[in-house]
N, C-alpha and C positions, 0 to 999 in steps of 0.2 A: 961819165955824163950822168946826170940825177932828172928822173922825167915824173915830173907830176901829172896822174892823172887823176882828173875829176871828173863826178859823175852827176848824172841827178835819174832816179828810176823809182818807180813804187811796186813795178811786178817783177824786177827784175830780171828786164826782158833789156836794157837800156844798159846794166849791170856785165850782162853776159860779154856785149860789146867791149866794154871799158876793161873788164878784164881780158881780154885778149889783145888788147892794143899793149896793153901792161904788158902781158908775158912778149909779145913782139919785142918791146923794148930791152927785154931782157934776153931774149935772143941774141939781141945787139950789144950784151954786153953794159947794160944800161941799170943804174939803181933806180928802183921805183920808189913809190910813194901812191896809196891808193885811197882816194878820198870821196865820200859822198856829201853832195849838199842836203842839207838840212831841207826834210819836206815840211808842208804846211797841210799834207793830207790827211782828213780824219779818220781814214782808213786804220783798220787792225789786221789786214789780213798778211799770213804766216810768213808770206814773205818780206812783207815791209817790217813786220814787227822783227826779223830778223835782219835785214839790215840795216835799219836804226841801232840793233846792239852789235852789229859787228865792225864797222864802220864813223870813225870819227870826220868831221868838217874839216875844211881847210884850212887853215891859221895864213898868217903872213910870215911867220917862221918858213913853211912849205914853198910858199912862192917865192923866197928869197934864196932859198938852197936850188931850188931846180933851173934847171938850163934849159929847159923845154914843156911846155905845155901840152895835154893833151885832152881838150873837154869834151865828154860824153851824155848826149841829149838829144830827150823826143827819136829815140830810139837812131840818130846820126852821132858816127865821130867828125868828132872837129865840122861839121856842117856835111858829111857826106853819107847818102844811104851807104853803108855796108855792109858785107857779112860776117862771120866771125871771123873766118882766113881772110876776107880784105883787112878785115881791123887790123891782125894781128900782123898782115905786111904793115900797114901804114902806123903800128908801134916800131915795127923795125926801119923803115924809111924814114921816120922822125929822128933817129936815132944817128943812122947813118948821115943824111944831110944834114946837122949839127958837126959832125966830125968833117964834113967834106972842106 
């Protein structure tokens, strides 16, 4: 199963989430794909200017390979407050109810 997740964060507080729902996924056995959208923040601070370079946007190549979605924003996965360990079940529960 191939799960894209995407993200959107500037202090990489938003980030930390998104990367655990990822590794969940991969818990499950699941190829990822890890993507940030494109800020409009004029911000330079260390963290954004780092993941601005580490971090490419999502193309429709991505959307078309994955079998599950998983978006990370305003500090919610998929629209829910959680923590890292709830993220990183709800990459694995994503994963799991696709195969079910």
């Amino acid at each position: 199963m191939n799960v894209l997740v995407i993200f959107s964060s500037c202090d990489g507080t938003t980030e930390k989430l998104a990367l655990a729902a990822a590794v969940g996924a991969v818990q499950a056995r699941a190829s990822i794909r890890l993507r940030r959208l494109p800020d409009q923040s004029p911000g330079d601070g260390e963290e954004l200017t780092r993941m601005r370079r580490e971090y490419v946007p999502p193309t429709k190549s991505d959307t078309s390979w994955a079998d599950a979605v998983i978006i990370a924003m305003n500090r919610k996965v998929s629209g829910r407050d959680l923590d890292l360990d709830q993220a990183a079940a709800f990459g694995r529960a994503a994963v799991a109810g696709h195969r079910a």
